[in-house]
mmCIF file as Biopython writes it, N, C-alpha, C and O atoms, coordinates in Angstrom:
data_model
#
loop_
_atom_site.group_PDB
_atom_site.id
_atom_site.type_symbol
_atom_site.label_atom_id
_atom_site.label_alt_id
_atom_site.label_comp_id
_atom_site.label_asym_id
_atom_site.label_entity_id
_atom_site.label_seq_id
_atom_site.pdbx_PDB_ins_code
_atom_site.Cartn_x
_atom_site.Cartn_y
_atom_site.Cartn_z
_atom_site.occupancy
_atom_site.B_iso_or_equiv
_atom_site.auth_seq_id
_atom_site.auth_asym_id
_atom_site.pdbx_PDB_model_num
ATOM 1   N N  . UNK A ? 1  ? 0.823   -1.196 0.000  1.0 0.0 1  A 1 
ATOM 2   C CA . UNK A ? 1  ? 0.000   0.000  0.000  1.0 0.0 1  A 1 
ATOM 3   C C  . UNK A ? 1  ? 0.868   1.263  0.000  1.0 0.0 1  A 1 
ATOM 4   O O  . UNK A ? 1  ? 0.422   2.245  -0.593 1.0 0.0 1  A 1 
ATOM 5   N N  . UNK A ? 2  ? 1.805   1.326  0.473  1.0 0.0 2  A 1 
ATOM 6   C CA . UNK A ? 2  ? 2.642   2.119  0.661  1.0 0.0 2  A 1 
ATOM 7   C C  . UNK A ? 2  ? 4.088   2.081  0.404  1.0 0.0 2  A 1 
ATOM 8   O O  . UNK A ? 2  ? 4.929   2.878  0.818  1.0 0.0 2  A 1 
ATOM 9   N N  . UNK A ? 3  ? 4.287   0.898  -0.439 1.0 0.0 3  A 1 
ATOM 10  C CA . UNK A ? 3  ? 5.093   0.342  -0.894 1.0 0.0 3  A 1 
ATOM 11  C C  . UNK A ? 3  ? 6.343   0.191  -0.149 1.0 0.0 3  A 1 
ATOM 12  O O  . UNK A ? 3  ? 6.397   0.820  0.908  1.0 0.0 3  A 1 
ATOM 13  N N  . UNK A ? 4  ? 7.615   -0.693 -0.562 1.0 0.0 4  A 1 
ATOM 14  C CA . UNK A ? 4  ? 8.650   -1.287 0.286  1.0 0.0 4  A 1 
ATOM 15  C C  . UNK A ? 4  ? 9.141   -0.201 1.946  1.0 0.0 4  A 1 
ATOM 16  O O  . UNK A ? 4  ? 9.322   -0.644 3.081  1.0 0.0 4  A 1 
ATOM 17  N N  . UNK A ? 5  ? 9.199   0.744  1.637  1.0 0.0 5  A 1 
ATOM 18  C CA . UNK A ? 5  ? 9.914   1.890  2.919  1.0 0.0 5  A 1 
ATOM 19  C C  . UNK A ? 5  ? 8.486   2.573  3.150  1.0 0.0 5  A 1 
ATOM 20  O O  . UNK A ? 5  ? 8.389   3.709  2.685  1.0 0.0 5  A 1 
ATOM 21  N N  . UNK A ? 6  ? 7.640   2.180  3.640  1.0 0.0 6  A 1 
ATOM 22  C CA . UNK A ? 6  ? 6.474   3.426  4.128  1.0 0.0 6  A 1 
ATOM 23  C C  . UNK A ? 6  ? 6.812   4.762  4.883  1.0 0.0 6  A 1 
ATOM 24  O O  . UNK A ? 6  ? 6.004   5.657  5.132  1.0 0.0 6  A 1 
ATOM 25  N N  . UNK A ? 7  ? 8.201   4.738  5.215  1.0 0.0 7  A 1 
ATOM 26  C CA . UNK A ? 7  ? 8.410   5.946  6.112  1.0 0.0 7  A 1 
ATOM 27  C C  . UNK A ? 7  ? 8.920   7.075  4.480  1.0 0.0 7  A 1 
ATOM 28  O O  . UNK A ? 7  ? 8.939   8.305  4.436  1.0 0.0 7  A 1 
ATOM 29  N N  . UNK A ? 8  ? 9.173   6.356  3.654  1.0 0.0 8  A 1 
ATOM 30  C CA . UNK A ? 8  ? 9.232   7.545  2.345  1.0 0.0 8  A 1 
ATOM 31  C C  . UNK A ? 8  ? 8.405   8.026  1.850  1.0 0.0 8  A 1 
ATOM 32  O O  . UNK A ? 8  ? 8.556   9.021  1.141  1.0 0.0 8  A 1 
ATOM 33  N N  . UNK A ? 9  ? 7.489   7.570  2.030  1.0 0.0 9  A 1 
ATOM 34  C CA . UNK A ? 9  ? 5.982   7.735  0.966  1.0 0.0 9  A 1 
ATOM 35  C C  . UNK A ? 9  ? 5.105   9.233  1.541  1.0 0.0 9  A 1 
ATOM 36  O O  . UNK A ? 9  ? 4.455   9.446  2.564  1.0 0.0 9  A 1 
ATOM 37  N N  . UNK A ? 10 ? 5.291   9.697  0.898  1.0 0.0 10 A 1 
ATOM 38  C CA . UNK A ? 10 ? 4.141   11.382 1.213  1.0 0.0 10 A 1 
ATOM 39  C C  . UNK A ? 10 ? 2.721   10.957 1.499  1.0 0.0 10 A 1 
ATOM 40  O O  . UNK A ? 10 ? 2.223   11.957 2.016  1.0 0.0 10 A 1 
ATOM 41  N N  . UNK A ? 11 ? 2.157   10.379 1.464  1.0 0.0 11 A 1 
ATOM 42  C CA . UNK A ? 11 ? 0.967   9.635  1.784  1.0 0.0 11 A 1 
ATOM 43  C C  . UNK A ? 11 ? 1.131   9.897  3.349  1.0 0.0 11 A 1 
ATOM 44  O O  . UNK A ? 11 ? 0.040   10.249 3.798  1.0 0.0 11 A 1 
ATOM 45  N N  . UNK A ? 12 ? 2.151   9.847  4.369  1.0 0.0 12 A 1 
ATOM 46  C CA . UNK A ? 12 ? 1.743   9.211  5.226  1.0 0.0 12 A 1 
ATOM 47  C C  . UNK A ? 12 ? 2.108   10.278 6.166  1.0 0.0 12 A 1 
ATOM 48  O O  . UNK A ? 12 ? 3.169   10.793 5.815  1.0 0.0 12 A 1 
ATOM 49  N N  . UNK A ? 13 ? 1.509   10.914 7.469  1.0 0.0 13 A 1 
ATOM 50  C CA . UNK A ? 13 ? 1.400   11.881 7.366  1.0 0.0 13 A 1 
ATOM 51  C C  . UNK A ? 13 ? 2.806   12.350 8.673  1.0 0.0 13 A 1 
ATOM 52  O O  . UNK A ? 13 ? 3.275   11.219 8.798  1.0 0.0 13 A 1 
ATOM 53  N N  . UNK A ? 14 ? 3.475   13.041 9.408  1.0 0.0 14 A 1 
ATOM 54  C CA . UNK A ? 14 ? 4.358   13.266 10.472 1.0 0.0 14 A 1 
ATOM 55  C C  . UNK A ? 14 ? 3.094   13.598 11.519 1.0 0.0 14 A 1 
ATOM 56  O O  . UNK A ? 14 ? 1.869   13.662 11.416 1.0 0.0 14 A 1 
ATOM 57  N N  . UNK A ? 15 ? 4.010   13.760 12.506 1.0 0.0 15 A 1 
ATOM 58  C CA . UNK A ? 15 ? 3.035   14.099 13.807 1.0 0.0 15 A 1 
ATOM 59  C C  . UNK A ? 15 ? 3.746   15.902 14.131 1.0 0.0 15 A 1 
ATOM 60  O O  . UNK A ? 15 ? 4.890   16.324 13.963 1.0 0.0 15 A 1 
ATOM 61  N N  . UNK A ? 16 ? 2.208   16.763 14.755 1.0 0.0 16 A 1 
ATOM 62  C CA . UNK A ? 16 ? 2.572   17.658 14.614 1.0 0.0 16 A 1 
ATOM 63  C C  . UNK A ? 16 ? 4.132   18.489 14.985 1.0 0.0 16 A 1 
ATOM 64  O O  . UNK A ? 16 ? 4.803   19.318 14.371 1.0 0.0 16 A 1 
ATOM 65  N N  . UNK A ? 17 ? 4.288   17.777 16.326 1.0 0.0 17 A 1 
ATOM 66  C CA . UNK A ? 17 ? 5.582   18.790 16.690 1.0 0.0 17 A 1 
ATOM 67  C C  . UNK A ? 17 ? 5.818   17.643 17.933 1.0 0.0 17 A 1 
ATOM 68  O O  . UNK A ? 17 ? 5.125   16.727 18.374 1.0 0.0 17 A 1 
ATOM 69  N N  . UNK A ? 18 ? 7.460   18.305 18.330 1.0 0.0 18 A 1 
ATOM 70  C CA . UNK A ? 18 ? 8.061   17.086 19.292 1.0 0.0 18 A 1 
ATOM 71  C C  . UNK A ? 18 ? 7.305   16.751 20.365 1.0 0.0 18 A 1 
ATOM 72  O O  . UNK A ? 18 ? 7.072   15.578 20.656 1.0 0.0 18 A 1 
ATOM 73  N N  . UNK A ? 19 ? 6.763   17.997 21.186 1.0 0.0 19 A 1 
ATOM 74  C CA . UNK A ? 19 ? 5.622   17.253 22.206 1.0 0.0 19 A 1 
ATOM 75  C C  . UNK A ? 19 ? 5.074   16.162 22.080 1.0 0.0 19 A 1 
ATOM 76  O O  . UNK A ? 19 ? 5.368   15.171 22.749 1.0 0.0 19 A 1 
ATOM 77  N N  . UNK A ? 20 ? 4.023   16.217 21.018 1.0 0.0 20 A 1 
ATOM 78  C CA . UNK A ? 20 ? 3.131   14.908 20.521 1.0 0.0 20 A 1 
ATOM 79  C C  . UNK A ? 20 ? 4.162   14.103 20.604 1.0 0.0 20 A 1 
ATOM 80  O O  . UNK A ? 20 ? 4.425   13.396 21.577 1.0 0.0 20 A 1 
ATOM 81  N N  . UNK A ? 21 ? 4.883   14.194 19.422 1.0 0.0 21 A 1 
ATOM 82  C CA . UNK A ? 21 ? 5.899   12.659 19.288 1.0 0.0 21 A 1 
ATOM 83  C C  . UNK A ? 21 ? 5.741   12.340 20.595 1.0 0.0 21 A 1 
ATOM 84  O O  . UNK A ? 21 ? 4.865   11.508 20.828 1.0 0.0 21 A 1 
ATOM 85  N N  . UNK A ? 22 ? 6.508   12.887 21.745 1.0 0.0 22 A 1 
ATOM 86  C CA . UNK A ? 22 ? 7.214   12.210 22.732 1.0 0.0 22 A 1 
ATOM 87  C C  . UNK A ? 22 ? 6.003   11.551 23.755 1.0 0.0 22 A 1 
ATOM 88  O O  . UNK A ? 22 ? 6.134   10.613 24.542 1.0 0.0 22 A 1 
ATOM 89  N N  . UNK A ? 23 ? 4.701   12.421 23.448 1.0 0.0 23 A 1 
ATOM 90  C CA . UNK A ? 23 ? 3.478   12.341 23.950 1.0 0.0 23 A 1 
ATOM 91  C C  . UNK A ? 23 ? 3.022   11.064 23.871 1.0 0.0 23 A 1 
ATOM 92  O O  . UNK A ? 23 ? 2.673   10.462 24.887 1.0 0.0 23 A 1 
ATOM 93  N N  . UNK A ? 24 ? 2.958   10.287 22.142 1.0 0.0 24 A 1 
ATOM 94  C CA . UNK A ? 24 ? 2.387   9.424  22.018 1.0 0.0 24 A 1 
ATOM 95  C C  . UNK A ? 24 ? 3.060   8.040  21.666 1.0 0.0 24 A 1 
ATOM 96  O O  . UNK A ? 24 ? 2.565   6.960  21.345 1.0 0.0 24 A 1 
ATOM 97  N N  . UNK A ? 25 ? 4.942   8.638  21.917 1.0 0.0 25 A 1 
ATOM 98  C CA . UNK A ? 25 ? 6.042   7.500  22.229 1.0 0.0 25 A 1 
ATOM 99  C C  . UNK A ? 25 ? 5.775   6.855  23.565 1.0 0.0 25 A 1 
ATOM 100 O O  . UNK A ? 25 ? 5.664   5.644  23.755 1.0 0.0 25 A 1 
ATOM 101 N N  . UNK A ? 26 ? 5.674   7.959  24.607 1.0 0.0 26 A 1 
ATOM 102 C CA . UNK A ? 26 ? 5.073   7.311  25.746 1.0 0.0 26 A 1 
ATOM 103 C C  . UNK A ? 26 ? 4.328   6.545  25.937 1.0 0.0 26 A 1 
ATOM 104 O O  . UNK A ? 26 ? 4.510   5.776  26.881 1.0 0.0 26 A 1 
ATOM 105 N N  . UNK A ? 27 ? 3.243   6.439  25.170 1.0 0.0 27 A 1 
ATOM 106 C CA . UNK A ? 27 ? 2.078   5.811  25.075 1.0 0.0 27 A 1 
ATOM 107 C C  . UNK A ? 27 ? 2.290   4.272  24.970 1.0 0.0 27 A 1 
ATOM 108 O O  . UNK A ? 27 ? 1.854   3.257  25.513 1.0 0.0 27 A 1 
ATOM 109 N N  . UNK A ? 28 ? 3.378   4.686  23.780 1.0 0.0 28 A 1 
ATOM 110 C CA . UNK A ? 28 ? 3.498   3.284  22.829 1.0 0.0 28 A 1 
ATOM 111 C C  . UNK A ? 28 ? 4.496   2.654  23.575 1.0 0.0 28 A 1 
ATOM 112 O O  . UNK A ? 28 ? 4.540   1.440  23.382 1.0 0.0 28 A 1 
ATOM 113 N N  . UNK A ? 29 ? 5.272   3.077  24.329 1.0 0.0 29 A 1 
ATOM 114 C CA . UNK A ? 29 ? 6.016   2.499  25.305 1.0 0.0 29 A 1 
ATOM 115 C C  . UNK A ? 29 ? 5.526   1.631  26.480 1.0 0.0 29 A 1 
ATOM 116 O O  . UNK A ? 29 ? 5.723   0.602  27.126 1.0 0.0 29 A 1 
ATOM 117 N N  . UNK A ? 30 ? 5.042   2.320  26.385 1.0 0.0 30 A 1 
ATOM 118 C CA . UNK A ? 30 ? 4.008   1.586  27.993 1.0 0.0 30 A 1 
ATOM 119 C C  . UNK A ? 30 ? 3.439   0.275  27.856 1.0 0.0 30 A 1 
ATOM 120 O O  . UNK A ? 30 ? 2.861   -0.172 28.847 1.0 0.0 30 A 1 
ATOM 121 N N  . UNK A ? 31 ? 3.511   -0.692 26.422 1.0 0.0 31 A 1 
ATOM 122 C CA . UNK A ? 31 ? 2.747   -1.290 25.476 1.0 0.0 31 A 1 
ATOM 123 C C  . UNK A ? 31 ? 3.477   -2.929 25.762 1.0 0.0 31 A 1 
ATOM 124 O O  . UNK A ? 31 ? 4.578   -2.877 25.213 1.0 0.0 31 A 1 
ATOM 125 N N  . UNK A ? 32 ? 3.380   -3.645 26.087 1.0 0.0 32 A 1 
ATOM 126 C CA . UNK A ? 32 ? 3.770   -5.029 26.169 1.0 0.0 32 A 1 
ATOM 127 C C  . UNK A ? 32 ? 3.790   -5.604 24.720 1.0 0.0 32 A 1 
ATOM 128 O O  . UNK A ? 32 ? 3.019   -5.326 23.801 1.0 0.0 32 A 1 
ATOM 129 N N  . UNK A ? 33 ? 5.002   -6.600 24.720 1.0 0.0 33 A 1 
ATOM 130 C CA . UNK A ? 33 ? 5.256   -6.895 23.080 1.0 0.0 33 A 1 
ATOM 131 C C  . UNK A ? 33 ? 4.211   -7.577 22.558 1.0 0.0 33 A 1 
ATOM 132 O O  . UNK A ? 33 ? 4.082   -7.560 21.334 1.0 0.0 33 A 1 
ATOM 133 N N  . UNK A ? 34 ? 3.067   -8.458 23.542 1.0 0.0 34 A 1 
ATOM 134 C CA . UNK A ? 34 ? 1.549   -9.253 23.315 1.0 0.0 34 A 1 
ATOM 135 C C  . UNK A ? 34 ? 0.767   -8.520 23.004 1.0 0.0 34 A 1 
ATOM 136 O O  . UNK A ? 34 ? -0.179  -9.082 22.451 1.0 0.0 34 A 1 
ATOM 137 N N  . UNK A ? 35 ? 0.651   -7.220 23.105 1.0 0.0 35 A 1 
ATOM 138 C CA . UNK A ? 35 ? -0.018  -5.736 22.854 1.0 0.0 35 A 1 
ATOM 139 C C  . UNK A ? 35 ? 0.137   -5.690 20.997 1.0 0.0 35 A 1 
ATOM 140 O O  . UNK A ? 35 ? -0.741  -5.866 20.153 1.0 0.0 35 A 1 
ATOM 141 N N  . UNK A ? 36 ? 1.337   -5.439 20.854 1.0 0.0 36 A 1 
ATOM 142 C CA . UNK A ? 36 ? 1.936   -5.222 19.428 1.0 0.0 36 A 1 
ATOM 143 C C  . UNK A ? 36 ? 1.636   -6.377 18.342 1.0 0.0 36 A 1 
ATOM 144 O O  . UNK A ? 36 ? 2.170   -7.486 18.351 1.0 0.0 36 A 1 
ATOM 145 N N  . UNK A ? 37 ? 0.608   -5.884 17.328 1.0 0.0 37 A 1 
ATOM 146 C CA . UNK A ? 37 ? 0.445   -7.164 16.267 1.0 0.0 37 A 1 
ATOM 147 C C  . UNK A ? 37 ? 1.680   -6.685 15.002 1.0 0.0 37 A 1 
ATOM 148 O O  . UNK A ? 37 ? 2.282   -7.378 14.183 1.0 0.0 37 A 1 
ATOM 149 N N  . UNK A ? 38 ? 1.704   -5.787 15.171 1.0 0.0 38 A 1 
ATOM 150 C CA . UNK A ? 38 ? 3.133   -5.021 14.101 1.0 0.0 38 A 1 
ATOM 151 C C  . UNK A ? 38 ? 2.919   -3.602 14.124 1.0 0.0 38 A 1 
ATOM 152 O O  . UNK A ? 38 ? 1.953   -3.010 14.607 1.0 0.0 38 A 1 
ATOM 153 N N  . UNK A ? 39 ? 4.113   -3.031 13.443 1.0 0.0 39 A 1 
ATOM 154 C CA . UNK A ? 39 ? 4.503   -1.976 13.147 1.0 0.0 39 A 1 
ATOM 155 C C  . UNK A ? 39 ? 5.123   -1.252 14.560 1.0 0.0 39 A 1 
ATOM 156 O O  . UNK A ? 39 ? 5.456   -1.763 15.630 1.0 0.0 39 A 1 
ATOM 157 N N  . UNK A ? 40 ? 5.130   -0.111 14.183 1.0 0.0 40 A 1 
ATOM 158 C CA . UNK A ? 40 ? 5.419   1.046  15.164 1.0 0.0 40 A 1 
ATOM 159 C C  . UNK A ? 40 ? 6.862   1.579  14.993 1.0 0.0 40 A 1 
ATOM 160 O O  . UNK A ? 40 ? 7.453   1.953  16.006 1.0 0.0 40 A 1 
ATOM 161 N N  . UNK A ? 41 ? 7.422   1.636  13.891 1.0 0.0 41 A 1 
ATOM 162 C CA . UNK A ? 41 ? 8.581   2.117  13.505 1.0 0.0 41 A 1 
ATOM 163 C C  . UNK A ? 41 ? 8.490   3.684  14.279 1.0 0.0 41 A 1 
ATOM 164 O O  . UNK A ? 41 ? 7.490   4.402  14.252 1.0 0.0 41 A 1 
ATOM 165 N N  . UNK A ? 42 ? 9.628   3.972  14.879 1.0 0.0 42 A 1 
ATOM 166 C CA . UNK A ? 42 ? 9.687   5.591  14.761 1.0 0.0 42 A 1 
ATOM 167 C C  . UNK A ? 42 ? 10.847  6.561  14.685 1.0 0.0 42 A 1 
ATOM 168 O O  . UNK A ? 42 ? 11.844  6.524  15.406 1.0 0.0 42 A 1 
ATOM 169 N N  . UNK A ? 43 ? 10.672  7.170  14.015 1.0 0.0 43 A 1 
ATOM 170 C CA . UNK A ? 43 ? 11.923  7.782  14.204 1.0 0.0 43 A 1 
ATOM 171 C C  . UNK A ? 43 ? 11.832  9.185  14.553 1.0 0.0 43 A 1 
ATOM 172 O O  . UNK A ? 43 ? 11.066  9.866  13.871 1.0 0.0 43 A 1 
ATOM 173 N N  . UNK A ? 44 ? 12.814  10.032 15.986 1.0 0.0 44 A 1 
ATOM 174 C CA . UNK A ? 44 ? 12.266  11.233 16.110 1.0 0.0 44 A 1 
ATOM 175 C C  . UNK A ? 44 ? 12.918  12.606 15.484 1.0 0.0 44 A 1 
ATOM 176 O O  . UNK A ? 44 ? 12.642  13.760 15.811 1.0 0.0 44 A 1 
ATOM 177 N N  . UNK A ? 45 ? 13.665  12.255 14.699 1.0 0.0 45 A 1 
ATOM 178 C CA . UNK A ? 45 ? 14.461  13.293 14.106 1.0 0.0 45 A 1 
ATOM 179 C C  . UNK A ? 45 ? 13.061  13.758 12.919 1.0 0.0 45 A 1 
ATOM 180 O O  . UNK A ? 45 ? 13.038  14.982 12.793 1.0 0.0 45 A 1 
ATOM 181 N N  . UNK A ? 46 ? 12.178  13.191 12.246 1.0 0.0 46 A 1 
ATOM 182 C CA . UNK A ? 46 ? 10.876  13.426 11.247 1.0 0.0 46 A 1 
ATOM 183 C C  . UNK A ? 46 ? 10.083  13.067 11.852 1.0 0.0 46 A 1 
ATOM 184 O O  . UNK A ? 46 ? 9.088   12.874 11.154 1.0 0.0 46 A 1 
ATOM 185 N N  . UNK A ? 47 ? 9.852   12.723 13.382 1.0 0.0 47 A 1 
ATOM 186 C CA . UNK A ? 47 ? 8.685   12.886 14.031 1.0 0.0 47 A 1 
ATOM 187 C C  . UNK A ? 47 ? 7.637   11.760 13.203 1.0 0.0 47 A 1 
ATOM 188 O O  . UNK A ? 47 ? 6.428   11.963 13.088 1.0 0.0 47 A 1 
ATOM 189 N N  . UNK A ? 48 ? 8.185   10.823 12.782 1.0 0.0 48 A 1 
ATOM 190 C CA . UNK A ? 48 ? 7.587   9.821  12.081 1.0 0.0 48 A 1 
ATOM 191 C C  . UNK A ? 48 ? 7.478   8.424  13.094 1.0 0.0 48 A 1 
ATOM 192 O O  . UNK A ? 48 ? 8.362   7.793  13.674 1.0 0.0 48 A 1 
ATOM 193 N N  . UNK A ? 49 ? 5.494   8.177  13.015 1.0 0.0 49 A 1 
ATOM 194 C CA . UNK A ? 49 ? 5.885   7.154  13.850 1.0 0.0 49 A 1 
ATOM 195 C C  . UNK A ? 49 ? 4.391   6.053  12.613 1.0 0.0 49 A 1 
ATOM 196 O O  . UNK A ? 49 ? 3.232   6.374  12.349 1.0 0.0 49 A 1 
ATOM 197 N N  . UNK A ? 50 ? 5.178   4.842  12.202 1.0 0.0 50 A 1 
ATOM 198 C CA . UNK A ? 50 ? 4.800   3.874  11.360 1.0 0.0 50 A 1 
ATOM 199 C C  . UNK A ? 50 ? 3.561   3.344  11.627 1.0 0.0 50 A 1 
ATOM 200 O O  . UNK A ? 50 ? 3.392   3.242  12.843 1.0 0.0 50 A 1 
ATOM 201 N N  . UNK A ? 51 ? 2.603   2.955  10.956 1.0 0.0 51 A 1 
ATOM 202 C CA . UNK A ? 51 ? 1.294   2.557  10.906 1.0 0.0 51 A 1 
ATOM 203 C C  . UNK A ? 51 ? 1.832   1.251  12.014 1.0 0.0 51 A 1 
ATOM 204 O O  . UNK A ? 51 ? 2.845   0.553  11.959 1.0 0.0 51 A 1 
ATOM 205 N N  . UNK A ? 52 ? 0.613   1.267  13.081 1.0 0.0 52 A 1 
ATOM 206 C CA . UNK A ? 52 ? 0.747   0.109  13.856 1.0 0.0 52 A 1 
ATOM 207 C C  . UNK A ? 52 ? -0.303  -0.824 14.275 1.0 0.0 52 A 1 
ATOM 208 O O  . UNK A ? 52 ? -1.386  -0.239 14.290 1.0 0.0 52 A 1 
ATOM 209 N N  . UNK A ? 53 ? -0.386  -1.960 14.594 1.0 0.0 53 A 1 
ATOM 210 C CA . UNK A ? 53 ? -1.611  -2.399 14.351 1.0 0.0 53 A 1 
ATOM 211 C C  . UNK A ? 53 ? -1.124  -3.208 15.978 1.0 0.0 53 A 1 
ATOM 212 O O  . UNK A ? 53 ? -0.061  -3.802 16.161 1.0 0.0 53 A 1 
ATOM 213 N N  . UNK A ? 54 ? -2.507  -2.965 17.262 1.0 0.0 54 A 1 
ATOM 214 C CA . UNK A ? 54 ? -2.147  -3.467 18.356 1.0 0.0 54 A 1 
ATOM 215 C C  . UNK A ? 54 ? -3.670  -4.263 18.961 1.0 0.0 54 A 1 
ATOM 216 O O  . UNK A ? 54 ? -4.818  -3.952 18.641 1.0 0.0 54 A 1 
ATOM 217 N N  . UNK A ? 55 ? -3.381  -5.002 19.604 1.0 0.0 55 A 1 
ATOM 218 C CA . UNK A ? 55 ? -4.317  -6.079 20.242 1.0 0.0 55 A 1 
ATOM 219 C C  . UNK A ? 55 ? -4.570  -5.602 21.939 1.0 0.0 55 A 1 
ATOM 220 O O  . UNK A ? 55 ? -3.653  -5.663 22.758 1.0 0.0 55 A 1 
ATOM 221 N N  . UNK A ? 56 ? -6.156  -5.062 22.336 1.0 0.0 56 A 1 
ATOM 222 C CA . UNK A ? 56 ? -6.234  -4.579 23.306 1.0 0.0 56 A 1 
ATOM 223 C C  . UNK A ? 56 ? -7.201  -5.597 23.835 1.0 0.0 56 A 1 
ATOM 224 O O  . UNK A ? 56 ? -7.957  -6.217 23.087 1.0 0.0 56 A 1 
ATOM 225 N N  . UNK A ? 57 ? -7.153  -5.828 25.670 1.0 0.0 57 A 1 
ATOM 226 C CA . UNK A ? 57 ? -8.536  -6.199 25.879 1.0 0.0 57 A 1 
ATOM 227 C C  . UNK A ? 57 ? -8.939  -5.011 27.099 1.0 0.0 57 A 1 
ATOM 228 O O  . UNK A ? 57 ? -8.100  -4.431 27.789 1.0 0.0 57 A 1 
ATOM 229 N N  . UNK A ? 58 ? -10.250 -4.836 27.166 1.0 0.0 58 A 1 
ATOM 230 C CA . UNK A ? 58 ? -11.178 -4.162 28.028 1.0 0.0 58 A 1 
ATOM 231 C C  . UNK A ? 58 ? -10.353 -2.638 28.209 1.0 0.0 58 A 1 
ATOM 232 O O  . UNK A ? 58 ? -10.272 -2.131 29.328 1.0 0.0 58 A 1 
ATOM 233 N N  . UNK A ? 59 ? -9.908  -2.141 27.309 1.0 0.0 59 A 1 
ATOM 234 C CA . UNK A ? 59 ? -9.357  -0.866 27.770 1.0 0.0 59 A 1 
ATOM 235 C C  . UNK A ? 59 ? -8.663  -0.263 28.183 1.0 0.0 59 A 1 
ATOM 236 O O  . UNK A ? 59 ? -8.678  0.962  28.068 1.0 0.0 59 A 1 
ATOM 237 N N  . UNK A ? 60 ? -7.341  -1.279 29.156 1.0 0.0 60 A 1 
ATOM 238 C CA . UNK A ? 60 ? -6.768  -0.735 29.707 1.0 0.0 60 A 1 
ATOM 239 C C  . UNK A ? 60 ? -5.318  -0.620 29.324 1.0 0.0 60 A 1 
ATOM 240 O O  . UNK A ? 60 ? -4.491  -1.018 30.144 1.0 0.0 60 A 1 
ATOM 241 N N  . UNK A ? 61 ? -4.853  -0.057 28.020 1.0 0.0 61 A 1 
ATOM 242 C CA . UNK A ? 61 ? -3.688  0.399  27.572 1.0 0.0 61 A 1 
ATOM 243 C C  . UNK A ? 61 ? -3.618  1.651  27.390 1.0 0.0 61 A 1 
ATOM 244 O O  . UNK A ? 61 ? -4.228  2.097  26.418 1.0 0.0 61 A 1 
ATOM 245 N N  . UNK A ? 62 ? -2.812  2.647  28.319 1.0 0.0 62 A 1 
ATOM 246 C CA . UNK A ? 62 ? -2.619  4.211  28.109 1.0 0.0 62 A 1 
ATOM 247 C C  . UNK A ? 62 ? -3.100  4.712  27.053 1.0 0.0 62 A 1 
ATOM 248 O O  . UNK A ? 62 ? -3.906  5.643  27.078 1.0 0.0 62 A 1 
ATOM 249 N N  . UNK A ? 63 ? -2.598  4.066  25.802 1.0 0.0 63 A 1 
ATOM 250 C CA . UNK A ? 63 ? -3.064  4.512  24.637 1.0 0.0 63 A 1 
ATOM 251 C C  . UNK A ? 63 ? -4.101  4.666  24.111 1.0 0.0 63 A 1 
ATOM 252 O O  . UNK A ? 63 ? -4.262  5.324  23.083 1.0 0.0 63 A 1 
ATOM 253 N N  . UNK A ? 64 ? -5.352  3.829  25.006 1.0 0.0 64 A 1 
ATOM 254 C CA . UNK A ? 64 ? -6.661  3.174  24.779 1.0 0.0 64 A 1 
ATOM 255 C C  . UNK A ? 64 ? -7.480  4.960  25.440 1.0 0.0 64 A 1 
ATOM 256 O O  . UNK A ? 64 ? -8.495  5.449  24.944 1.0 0.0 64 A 1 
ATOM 257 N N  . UNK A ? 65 ? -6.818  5.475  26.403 1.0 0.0 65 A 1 
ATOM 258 C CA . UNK A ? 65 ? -7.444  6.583  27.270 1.0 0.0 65 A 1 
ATOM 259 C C  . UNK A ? 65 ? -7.218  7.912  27.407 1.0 0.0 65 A 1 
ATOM 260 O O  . UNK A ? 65 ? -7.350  8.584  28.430 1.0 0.0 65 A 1 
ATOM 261 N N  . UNK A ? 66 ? -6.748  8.385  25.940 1.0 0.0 66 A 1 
ATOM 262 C CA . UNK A ? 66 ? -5.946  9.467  25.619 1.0 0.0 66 A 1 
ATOM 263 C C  . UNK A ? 66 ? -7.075  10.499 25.708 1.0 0.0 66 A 1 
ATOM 264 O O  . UNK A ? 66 ? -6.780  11.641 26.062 1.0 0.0 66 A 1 
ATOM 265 N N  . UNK A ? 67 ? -8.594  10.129 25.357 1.0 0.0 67 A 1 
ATOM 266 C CA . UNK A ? 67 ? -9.225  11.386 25.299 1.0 0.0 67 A 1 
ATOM 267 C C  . UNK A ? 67 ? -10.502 11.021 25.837 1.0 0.0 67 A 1 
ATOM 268 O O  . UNK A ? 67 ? -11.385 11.870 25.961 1.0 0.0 67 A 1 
#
């Protein structure tokens, strides 16, 4: 979909500014590797963080309670 390097592709969008990044690195940190079905590349120099696909039950992953 995004072909071989998805972090090249203009399609895909950065996150606004370093706050966020570090905002929603936290998040993803907090995340047990049974959590993670893939992805989550990031890198913070382009504030780029990779399509990720994660396995929750009943709610209770930081990430699950952001708003």
């Amino acid at each position: 979909m995004y072909g071989e390097e998805p972090k090249n592709s203009t399609d895909l969008a950065r996150v606004v500014n370093d706050r966020n990044f570090e905002r929603i690195s936290k998040m993803m940190d907090g995340m047990s590797a049974s959590q993670i079905a893939f992805g989550g590349d990031r890198d913070a120099s382009e504030r780029y963080i990779g399509t990720k696909s994660c396995l929750f039950s009943q709610g209770k992953a930081p990430v699950q309670s952001v708003y």
